[in-house]
N, CA, C and O atoms as a Maestro MAE file, in Angstrom:
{
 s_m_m2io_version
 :::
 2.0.0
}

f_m_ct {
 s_m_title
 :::
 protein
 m_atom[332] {
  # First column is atom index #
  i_m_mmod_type
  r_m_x_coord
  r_m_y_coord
  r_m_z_coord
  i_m_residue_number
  s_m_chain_name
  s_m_pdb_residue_name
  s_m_pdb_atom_name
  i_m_atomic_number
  :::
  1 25 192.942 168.139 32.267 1 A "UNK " " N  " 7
  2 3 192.094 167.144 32.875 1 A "UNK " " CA " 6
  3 2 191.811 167.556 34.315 1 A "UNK " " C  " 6
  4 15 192.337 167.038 35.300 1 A "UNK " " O  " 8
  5 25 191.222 168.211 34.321 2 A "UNK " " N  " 7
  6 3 190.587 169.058 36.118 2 A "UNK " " CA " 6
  7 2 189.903 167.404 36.862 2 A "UNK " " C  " 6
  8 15 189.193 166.590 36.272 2 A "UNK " " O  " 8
  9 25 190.343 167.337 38.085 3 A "UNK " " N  " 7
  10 3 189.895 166.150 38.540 3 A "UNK " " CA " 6
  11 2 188.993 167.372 39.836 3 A "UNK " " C  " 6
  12 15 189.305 168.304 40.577 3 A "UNK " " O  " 8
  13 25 187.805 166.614 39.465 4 A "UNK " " N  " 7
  14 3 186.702 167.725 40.342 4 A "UNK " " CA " 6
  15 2 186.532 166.909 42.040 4 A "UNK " " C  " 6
  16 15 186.249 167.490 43.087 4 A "UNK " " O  " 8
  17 25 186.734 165.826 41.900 5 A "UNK " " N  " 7
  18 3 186.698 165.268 43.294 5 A "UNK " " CA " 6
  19 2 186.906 163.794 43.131 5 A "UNK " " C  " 6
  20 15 186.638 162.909 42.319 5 A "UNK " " O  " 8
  21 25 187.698 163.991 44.643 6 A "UNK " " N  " 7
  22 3 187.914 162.183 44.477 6 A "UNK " " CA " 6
  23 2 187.336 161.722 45.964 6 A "UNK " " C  " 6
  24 15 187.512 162.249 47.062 6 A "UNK " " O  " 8
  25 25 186.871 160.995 45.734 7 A "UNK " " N  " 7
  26 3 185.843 159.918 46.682 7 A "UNK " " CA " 6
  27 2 186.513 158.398 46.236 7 A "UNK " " C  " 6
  28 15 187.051 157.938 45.230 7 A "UNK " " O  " 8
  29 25 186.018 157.728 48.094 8 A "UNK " " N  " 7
  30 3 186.618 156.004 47.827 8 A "UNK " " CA " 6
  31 2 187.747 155.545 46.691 8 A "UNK " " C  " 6
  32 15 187.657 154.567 45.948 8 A "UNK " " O  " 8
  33 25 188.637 156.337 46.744 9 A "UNK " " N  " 7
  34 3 189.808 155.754 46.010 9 A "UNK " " CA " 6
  35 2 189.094 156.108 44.446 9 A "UNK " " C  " 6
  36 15 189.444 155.410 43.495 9 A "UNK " " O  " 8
  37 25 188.000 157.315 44.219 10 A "UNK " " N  " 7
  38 3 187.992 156.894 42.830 10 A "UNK " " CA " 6
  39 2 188.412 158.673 42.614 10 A "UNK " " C  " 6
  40 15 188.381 159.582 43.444 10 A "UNK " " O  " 8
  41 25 188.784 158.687 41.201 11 A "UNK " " N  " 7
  42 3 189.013 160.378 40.636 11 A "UNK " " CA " 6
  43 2 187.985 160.692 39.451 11 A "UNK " " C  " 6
  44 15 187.869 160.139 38.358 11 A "UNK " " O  " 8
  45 25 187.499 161.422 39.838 12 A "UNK " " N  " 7
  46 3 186.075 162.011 38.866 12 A "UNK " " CA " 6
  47 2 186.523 163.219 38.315 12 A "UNK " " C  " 6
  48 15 186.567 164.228 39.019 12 A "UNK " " O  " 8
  49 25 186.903 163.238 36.991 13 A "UNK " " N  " 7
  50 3 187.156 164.376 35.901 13 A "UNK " " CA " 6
  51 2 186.603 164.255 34.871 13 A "UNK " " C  " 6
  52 15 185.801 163.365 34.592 13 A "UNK " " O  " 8
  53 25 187.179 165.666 33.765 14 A "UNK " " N  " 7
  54 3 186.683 165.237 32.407 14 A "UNK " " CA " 6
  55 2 187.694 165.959 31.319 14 A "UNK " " C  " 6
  56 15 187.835 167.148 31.605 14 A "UNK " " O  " 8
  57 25 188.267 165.649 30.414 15 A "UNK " " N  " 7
  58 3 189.151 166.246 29.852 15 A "UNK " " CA " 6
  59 2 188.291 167.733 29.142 15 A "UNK " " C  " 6
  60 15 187.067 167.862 29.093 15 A "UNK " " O  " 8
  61 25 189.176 168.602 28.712 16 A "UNK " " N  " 7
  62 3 189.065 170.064 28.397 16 A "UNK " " CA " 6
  63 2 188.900 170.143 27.129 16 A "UNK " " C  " 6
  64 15 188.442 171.167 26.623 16 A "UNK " " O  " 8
  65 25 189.387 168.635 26.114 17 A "UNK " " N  " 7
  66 3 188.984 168.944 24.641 17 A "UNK " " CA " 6
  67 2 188.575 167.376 24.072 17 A "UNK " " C  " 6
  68 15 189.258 166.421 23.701 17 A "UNK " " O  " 8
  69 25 187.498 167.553 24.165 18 A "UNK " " N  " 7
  70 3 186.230 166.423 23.833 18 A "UNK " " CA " 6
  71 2 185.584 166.730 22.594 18 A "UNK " " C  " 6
  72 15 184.406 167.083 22.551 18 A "UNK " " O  " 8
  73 25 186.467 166.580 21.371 19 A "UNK " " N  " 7
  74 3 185.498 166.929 20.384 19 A "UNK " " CA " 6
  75 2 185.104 168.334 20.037 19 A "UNK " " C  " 6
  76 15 184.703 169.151 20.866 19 A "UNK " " O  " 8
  77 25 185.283 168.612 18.434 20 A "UNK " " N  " 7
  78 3 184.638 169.850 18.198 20 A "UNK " " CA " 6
  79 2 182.745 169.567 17.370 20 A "UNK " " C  " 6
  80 15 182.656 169.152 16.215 20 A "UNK " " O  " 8
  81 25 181.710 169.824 18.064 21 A "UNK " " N  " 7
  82 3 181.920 170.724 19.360 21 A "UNK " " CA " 6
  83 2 181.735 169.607 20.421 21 A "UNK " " C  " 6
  84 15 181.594 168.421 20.121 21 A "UNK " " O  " 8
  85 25 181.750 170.153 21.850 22 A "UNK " " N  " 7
  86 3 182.024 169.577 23.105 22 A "UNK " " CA " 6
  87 2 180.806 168.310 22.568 22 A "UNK " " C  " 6
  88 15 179.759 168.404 21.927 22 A "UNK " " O  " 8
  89 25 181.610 167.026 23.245 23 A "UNK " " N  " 7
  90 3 180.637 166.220 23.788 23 A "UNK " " CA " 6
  91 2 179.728 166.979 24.579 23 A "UNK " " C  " 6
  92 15 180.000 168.130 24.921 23 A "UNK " " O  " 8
  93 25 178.423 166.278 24.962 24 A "UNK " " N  " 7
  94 3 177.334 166.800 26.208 24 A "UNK " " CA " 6
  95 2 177.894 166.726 27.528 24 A "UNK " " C  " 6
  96 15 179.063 166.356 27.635 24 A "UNK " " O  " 8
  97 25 177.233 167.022 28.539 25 A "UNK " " N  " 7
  98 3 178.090 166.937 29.725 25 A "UNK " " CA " 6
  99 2 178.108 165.751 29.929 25 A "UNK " " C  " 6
  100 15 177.330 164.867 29.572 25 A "UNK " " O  " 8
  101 25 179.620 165.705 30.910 26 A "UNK " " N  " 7
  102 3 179.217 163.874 31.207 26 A "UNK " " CA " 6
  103 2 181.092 164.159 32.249 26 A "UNK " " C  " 6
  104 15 181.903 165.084 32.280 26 A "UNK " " O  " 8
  105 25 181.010 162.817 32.897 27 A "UNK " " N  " 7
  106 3 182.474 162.732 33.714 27 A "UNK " " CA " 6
  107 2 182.616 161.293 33.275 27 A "UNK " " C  " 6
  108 15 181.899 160.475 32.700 27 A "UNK " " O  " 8
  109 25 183.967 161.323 33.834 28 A "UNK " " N  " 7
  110 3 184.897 160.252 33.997 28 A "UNK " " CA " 6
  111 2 185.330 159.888 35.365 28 A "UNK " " C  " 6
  112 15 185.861 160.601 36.216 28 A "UNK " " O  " 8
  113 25 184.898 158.249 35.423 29 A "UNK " " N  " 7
  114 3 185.654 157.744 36.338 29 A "UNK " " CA " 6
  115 2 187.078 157.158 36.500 29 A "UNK " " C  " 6
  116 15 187.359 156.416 35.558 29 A "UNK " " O  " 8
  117 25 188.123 157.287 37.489 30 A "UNK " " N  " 7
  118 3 189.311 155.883 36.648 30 A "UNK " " CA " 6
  119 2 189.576 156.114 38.956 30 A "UNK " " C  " 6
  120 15 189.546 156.997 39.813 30 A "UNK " " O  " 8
  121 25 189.824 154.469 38.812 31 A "UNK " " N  " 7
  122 3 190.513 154.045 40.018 31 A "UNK " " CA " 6
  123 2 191.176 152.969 39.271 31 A "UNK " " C  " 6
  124 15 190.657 152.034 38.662 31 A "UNK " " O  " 8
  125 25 192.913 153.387 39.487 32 A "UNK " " N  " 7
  126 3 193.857 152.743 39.185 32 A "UNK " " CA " 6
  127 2 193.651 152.501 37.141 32 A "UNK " " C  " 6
  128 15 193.777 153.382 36.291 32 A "UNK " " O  " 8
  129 25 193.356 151.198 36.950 33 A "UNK " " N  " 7
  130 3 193.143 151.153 35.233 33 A "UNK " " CA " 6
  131 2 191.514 150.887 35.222 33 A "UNK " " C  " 6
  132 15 191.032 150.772 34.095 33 A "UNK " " O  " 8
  133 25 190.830 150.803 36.064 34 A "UNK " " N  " 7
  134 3 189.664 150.745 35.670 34 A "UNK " " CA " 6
  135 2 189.087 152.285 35.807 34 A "UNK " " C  " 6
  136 15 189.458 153.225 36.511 34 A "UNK " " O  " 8
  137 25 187.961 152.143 34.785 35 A "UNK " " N  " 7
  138 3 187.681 153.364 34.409 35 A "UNK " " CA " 6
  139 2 186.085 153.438 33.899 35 A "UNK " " C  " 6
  140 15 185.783 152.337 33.437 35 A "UNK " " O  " 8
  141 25 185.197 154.189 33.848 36 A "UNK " " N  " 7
  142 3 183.793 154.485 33.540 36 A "UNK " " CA " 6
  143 2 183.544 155.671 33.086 36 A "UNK " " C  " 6
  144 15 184.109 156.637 33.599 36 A "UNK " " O  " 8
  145 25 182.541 155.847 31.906 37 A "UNK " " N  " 7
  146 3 182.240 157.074 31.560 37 A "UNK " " CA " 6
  147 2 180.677 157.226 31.632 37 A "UNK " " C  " 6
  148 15 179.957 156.594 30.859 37 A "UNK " " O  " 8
  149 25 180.131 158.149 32.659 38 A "UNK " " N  " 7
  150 3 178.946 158.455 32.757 38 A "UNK " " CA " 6
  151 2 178.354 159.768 31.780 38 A "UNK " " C  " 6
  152 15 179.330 160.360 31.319 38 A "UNK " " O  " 8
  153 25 177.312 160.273 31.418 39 A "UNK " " N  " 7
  154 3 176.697 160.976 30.598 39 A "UNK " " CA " 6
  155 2 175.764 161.592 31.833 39 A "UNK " " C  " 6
  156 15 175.227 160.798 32.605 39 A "UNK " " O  " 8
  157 25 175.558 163.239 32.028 40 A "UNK " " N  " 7
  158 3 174.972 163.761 33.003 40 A "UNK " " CA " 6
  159 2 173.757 164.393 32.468 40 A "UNK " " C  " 6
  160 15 172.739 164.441 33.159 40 A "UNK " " O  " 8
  161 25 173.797 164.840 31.378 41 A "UNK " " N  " 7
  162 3 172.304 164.933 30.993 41 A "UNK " " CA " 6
  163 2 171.622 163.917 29.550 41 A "UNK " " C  " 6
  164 15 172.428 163.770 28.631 41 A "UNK " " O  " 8
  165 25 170.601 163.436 29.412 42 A "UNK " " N  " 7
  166 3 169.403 164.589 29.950 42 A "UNK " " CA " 6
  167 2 169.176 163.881 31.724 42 A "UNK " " C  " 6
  168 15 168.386 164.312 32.564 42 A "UNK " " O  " 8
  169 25 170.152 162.697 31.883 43 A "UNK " " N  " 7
  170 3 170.266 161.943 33.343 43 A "UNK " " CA " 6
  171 2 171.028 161.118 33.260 43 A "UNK " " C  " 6
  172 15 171.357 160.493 32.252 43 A "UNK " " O  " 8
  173 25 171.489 160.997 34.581 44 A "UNK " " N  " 7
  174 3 172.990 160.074 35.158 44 A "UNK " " CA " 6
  175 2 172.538 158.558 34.066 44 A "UNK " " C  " 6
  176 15 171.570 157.834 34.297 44 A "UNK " " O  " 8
  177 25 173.394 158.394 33.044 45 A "UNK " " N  " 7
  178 3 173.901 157.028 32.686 45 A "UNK " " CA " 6
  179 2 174.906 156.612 31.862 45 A "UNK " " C  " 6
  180 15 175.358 157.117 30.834 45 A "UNK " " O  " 8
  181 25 175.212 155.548 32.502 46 A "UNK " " N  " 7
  182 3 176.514 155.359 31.843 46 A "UNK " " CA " 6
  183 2 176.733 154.681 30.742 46 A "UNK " " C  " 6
  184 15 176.066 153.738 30.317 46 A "UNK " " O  " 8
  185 25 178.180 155.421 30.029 47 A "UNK " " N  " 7
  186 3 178.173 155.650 28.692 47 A "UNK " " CA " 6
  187 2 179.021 154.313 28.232 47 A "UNK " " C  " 6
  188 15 178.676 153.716 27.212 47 A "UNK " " O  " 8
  189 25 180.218 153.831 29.069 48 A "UNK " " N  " 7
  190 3 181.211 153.004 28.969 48 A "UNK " " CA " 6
  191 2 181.745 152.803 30.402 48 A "UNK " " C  " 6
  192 15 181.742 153.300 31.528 48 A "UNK " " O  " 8
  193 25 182.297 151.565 29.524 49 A "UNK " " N  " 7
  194 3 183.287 151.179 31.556 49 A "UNK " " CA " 6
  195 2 184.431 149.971 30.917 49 A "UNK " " C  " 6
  196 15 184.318 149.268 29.913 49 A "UNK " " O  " 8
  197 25 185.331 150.035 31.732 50 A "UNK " " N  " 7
  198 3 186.286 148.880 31.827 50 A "UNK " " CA " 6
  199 2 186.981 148.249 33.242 50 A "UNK " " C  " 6
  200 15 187.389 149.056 34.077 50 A "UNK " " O  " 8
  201 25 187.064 147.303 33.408 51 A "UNK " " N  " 7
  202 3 187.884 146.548 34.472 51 A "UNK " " CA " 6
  203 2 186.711 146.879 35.762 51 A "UNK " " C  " 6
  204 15 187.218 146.946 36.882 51 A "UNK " " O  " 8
  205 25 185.106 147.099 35.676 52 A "UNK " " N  " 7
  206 3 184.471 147.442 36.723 52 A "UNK " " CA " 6
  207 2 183.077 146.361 36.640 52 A "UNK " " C  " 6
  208 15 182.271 146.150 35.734 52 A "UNK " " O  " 8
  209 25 183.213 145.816 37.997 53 A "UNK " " N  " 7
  210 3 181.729 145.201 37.672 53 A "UNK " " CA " 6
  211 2 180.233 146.097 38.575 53 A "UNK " " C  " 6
  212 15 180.014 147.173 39.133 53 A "UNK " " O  " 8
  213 25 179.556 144.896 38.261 54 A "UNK " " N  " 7
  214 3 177.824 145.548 38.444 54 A "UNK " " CA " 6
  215 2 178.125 146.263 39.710 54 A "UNK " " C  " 6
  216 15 177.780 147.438 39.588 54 A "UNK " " O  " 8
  217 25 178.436 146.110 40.424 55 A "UNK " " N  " 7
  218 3 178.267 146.773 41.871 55 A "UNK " " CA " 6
  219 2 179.239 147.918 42.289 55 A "UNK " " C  " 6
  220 15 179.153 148.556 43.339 55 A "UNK " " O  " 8
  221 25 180.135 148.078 41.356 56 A "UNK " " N  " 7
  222 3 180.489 148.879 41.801 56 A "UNK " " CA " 6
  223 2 180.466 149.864 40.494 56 A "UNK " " C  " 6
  224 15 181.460 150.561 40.288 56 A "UNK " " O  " 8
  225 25 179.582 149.917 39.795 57 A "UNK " " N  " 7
  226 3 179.102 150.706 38.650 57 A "UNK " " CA " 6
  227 2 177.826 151.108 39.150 57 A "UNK " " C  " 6
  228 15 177.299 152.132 38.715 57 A "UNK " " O  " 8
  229 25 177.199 150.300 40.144 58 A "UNK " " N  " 7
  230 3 175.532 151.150 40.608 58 A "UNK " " CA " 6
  231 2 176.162 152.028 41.721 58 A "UNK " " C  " 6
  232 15 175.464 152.985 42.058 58 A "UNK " " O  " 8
  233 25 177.716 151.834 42.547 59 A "UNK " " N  " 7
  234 3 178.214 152.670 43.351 59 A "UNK " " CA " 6
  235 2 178.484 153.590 43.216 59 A "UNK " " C  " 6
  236 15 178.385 154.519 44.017 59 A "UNK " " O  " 8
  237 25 179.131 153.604 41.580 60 A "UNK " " N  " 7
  238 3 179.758 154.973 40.718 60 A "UNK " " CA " 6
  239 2 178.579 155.627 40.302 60 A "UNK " " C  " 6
  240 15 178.561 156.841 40.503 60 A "UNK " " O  " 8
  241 25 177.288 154.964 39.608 61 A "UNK " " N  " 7
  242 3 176.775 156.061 39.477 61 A "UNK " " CA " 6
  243 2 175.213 156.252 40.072 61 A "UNK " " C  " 6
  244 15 174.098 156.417 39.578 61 A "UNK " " O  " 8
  245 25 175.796 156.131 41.448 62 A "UNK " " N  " 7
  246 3 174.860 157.038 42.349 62 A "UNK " " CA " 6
  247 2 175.463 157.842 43.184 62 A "UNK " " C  " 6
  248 15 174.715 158.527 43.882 62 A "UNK " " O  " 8
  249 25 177.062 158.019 43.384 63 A "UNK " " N  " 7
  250 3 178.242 158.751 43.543 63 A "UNK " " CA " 6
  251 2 177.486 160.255 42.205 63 A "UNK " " C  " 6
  252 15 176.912 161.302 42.505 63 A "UNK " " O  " 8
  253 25 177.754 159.831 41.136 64 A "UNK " " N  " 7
  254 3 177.861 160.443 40.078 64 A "UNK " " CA " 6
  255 2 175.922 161.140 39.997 64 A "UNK " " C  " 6
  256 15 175.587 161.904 39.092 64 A "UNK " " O  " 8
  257 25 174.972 160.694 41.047 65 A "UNK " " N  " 7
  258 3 173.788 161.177 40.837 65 A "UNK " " CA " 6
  259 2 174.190 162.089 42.061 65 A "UNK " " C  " 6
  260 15 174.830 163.108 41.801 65 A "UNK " " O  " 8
  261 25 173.997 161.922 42.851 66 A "UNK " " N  " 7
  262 3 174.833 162.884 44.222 66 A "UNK " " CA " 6
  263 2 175.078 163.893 43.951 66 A "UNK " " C  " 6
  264 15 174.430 164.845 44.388 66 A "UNK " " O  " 8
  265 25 176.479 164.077 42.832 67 A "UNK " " N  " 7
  266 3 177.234 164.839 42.794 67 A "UNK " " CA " 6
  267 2 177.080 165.656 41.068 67 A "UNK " " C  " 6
  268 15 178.007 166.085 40.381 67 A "UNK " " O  " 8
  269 25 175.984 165.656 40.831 68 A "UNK " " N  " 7
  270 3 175.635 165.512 39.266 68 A "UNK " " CA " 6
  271 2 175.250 167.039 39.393 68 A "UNK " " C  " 6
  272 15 175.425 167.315 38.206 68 A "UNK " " O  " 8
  273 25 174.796 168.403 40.044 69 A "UNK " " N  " 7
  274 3 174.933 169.706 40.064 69 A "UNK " " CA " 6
  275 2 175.972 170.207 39.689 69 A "UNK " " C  " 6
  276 15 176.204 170.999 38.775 69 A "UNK " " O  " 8
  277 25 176.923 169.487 40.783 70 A "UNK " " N  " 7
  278 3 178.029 170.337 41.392 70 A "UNK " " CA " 6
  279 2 179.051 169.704 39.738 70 A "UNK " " C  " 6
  280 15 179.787 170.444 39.086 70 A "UNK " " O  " 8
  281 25 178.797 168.276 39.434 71 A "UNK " " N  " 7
  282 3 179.651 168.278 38.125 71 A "UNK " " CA " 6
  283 2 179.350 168.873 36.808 71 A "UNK " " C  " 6
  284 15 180.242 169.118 35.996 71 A "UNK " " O  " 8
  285 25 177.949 169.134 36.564 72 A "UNK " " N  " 7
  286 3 177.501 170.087 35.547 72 A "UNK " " CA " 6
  287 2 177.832 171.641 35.431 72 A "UNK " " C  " 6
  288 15 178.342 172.177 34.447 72 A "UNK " " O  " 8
  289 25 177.494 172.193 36.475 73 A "UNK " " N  " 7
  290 3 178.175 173.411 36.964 73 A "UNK " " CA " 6
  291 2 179.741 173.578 36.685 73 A "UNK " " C  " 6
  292 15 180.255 174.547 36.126 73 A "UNK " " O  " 8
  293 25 180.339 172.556 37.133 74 A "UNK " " N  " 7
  294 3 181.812 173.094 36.905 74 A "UNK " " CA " 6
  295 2 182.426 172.834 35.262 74 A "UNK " " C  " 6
  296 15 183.313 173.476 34.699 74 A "UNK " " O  " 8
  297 25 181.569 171.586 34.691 75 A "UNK " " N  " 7
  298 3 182.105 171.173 33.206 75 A "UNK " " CA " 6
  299 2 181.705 172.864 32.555 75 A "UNK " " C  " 6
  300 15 182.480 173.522 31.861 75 A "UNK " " O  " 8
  301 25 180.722 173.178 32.863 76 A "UNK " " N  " 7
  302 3 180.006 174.637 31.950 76 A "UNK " " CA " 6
  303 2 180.833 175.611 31.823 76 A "UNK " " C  " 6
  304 15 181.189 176.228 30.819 76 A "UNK " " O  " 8
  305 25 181.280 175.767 33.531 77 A "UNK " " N  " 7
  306 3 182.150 176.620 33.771 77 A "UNK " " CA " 6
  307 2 183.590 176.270 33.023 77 A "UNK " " C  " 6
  308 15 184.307 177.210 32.679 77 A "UNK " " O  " 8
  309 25 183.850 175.406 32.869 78 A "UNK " " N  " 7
  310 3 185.791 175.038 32.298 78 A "UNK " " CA " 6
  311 2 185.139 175.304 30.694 78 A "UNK " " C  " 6
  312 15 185.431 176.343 30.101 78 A "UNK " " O  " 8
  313 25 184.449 174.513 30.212 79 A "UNK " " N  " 7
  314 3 183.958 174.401 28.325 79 A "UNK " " CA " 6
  315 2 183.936 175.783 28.558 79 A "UNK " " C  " 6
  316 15 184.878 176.379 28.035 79 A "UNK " " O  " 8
  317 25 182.763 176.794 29.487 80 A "UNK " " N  " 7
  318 3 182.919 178.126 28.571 80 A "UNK " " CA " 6
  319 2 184.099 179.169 28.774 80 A "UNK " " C  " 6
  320 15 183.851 180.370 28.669 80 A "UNK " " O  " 8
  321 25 185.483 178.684 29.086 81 A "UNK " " N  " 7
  322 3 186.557 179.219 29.042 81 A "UNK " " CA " 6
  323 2 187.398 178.901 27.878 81 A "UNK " " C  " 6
  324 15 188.033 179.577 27.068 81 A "UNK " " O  " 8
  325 25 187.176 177.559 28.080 82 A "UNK " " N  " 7
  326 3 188.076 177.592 26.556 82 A "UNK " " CA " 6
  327 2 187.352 177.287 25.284 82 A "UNK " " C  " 6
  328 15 187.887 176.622 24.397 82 A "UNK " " O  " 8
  329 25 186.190 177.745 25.191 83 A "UNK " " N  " 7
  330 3 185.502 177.700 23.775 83 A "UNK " " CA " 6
  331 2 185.740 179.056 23.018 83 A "UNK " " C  " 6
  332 15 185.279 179.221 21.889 83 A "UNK " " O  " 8
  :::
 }
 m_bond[331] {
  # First column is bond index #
  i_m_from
  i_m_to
  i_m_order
  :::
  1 1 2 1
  2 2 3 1
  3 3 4 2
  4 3 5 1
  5 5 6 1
  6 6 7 1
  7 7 8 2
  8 7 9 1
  9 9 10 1
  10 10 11 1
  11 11 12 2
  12 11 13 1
  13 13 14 1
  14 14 15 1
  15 15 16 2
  16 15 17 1
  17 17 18 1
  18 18 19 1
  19 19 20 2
  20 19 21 1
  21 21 22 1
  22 22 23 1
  23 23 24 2
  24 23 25 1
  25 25 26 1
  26 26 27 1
  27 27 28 2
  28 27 29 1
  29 29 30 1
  30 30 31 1
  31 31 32 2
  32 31 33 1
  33 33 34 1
  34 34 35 1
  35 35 36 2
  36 35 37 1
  37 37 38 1
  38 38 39 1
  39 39 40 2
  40 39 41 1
  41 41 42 1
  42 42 43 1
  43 43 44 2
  44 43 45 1
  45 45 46 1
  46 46 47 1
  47 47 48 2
  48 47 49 1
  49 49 50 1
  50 50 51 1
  51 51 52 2
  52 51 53 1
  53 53 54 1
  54 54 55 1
  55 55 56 2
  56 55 57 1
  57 57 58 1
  58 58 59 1
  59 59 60 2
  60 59 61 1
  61 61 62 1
  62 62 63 1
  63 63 64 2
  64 63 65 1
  65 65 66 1
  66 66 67 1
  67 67 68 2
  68 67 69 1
  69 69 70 1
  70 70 71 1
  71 71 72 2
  72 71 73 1
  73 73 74 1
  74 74 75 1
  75 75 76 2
  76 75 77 1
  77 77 78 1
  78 78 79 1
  79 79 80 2
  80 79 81 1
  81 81 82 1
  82 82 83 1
  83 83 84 2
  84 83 85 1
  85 85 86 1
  86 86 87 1
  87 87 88 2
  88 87 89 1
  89 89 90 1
  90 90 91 1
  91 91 92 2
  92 91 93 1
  93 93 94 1
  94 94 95 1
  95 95 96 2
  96 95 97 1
  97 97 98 1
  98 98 99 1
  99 99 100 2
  100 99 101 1
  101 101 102 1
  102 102 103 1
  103 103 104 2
  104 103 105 1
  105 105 106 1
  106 106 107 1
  107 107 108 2
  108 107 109 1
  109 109 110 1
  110 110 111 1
  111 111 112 2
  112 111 113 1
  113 113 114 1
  114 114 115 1
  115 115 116 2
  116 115 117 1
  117 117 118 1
  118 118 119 1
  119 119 120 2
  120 119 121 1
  121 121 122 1
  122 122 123 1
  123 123 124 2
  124 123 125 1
  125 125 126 1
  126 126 127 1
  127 127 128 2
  128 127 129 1
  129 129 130 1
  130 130 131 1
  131 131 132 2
  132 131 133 1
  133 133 134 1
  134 134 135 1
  135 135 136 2
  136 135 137 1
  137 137 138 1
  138 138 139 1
  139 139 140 2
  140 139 141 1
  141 141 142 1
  142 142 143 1
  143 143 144 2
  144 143 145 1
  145 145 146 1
  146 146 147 1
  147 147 148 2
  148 147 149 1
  149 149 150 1
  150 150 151 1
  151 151 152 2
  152 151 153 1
  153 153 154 1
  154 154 155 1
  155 155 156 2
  156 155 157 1
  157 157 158 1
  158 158 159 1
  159 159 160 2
  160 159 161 1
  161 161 162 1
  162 162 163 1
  163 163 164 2
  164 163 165 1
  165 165 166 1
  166 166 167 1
  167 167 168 2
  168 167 169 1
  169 169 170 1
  170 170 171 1
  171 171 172 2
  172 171 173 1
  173 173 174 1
  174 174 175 1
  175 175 176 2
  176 175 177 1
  177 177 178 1
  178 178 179 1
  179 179 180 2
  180 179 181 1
  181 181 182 1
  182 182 183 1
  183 183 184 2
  184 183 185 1
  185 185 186 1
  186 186 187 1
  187 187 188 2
  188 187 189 1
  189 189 190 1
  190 190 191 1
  191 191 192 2
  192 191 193 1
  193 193 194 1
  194 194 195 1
  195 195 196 2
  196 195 197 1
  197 197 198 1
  198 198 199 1
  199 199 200 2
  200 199 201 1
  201 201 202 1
  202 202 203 1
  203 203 204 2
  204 203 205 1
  205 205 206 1
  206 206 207 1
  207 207 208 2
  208 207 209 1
  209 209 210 1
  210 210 211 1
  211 211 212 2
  212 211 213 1
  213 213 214 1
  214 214 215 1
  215 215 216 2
  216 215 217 1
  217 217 218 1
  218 218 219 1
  219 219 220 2
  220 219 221 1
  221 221 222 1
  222 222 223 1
  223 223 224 2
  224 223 225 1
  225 225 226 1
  226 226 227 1
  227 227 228 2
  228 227 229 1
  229 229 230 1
  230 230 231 1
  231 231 232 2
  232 231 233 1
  233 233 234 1
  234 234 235 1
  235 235 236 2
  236 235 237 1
  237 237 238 1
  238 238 239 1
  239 239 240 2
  240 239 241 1
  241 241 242 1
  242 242 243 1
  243 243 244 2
  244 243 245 1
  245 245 246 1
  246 246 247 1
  247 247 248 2
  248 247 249 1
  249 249 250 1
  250 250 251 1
  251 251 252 2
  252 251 253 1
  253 253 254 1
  254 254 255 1
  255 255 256 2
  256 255 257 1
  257 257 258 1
  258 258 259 1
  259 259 260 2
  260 259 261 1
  261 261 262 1
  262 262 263 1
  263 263 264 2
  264 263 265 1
  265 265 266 1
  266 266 267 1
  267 267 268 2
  268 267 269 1
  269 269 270 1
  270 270 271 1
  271 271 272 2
  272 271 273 1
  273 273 274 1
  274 274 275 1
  275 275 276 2
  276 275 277 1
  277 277 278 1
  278 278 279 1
  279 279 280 2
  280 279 281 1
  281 281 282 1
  282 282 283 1
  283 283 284 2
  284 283 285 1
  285 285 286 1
  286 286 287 1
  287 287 288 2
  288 287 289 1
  289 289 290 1
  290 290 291 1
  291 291 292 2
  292 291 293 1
  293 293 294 1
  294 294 295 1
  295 295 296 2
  296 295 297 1
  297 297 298 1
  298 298 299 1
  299 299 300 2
  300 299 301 1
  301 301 302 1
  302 302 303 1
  303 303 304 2
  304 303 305 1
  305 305 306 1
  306 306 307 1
  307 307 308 2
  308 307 309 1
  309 309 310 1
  310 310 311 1
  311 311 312 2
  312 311 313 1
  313 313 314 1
  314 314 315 1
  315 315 316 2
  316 315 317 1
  317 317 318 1
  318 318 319 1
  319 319 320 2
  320 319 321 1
  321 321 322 1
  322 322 323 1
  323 323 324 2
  324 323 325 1
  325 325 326 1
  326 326 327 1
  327 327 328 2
  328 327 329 1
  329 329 330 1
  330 330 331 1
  331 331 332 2
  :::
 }
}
């Protein structure tokens, strides 16, 4: 579970075995037990969430539009190591 960056108390990763074959790209949010799953292509939206409301889900994912290169890039990079 590579945690690619953490911002405002939150940790943005994605686990290494998602299904054969890989889910599409996408991250995970979790601060403390709440948690969100965004989907990065074909564009930032989110997939699931728990213990998070409206506002701080348009926080997460414009965090998650921001940073939506730099998290595609690195998911590509980890999936095409261990595929």
């Amino acid at each position: 579970m590579p945690v690619l960056l953490r911002l405002k108390g939150y940790s943005f990763f994605f686990f290494s075995n998602e299904g054969i074959p890989p889910e599409a790209p996408h991250i995970h949010v979790r601060r403390g037990a709440a948690r969100a799953k965004f989907w990065l292509v074909p564009e930032v939206a989110l997939a699931s969430s728990f213990d998070l409301n409206g506002p701080e889900l348009n926080e997460l994912a414009r965090m998650v539009m921001e940073n939506r290169e730099f998290f595609e890039r690195k998911w590509h990079e980890h999936i095409g190591k261990i595929s």
